[in-house]
C-alpha positions in Angstrom: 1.2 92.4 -42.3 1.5 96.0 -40.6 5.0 97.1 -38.6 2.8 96.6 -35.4 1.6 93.0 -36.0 4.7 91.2 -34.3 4.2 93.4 -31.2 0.4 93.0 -31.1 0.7 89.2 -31.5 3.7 89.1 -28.6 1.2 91.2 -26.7 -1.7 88.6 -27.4 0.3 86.0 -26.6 1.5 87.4 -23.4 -1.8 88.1 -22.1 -3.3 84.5 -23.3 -0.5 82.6 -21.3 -0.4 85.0 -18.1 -1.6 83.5 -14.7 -4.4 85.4 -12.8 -1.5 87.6 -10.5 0.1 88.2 -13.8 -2.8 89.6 -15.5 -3.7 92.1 -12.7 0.0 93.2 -13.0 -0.3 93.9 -16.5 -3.3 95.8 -16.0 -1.9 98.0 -13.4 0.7 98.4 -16.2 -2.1 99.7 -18.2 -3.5 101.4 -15.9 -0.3 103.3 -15.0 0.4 104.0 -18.7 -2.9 105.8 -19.2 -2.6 107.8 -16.3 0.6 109.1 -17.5 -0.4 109.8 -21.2 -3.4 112.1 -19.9 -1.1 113.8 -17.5 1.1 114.5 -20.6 -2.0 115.7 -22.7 -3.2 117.6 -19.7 0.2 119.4 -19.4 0.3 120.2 -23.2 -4.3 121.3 -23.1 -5.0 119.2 -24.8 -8.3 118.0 -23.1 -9.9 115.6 -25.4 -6.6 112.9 -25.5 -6.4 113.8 -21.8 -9.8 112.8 -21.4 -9.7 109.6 -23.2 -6.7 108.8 -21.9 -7.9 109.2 -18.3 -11.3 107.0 -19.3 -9.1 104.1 -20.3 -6.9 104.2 -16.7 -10.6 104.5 -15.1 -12.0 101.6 -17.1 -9.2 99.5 -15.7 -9.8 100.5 -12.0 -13.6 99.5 -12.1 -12.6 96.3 -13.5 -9.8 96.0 -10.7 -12.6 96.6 -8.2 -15.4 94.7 -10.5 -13.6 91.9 -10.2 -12.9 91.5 -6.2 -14.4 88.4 -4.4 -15.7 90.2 -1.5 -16.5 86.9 0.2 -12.6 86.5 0.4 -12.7 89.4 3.8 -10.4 92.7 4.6 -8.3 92.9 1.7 -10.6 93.0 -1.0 -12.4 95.4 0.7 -9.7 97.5 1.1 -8.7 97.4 -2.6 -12.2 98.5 -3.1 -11.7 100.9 -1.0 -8.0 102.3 -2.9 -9.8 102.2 -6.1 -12.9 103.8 -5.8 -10.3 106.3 -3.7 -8.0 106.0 -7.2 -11.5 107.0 -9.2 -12.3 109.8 -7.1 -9.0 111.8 -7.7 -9.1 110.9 -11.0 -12.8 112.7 -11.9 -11.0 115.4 -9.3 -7.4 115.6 -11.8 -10.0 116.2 -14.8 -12.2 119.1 -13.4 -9.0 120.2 -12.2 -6.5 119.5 -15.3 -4.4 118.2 -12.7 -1.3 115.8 -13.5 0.2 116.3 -10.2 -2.9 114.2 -9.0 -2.1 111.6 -11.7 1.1 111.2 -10.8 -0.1 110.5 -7.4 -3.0 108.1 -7.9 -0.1 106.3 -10.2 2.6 106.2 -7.3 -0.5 104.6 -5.2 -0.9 102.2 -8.1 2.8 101.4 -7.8 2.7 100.5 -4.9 0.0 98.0 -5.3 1.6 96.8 -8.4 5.2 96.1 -6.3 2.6 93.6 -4.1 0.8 91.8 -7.2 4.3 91.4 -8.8 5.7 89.9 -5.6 2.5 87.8 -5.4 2.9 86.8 -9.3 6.5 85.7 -8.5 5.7 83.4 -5.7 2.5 82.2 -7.7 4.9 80.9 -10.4 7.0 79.6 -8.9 4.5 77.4 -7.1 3.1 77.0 -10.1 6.7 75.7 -11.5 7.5 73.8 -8.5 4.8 71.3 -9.4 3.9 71.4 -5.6 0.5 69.2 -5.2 -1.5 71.8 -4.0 0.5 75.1 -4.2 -1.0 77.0 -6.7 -4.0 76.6 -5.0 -2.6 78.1 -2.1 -1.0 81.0 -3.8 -2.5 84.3 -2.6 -5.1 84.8 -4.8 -8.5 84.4 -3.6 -9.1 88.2 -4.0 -10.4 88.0 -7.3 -13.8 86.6 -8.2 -14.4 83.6 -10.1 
């Protein structure tokens, strides 16, 4: 077993027992966590980590928007809206090796993050409560299927 297989497994496990607000935190995580590791490679040049780097944090926002259940009205259009906004600047922070634009498309991130985390909270404890018909009621219909 490798030094990395607890955390990996942890990590696994984690993402196998999350609830649907959970996961999206977690991915804004992720999302978050890339953007910073190619504004770090884009500070020291070097372009090619910068560039994968960036790829993975835009992979995650065009499954963020991917996944929206348009049917559900305004705010999954807005989402759609911030990330195809998020995708924008970040082709715009690669032609410009920019991570002052990173850190901003990650502060906007943030703030959406805050929301999901708040939504994940109340989600759970719905979900906790054993309310007949809470967790159905939890906010979120934003996300297809």
């Amino acid at each position: 077993m490798t030094p990395h297989a607890p955390a990996s497994a942890y990590r696994a496990n984690a993402v196998l027992t999350a609830s649907s607000p959970q996961l999206i935190v977690m991915l804004y995580d992720g999302a978050r966590r890339f953007l910073h590791q190619a504004g770090v490679a884009m500070a020291e040049r070097d372009v090619a980590t910068a560039h994968n780097k960036l790829r993975a944090a835009e992979h995650i926002l065009r499954h963020l928007r991917n996944t929206l259940d348009m049917s559900q009205g305004e705010i999954p259009a807005n989402l759609a809206s911030i990330y195809t906004f998020c995708l924008r600047q970040c082709q715009r922070a690669r032609f410009e090796q920019s991570p002052k634009l990173l850190e901003q498309i990650s502060g906007l991130l943030g703030q959406l993050r805050a929301s999901w985390a708040a939504i994940a909270e109340q989600h759970d404890a719905a979900q906790g409560a054993g309310a007949p018909g809470a967790a159905e009621h939890a906010p979120v219909a934003v996300l297809a299927g």
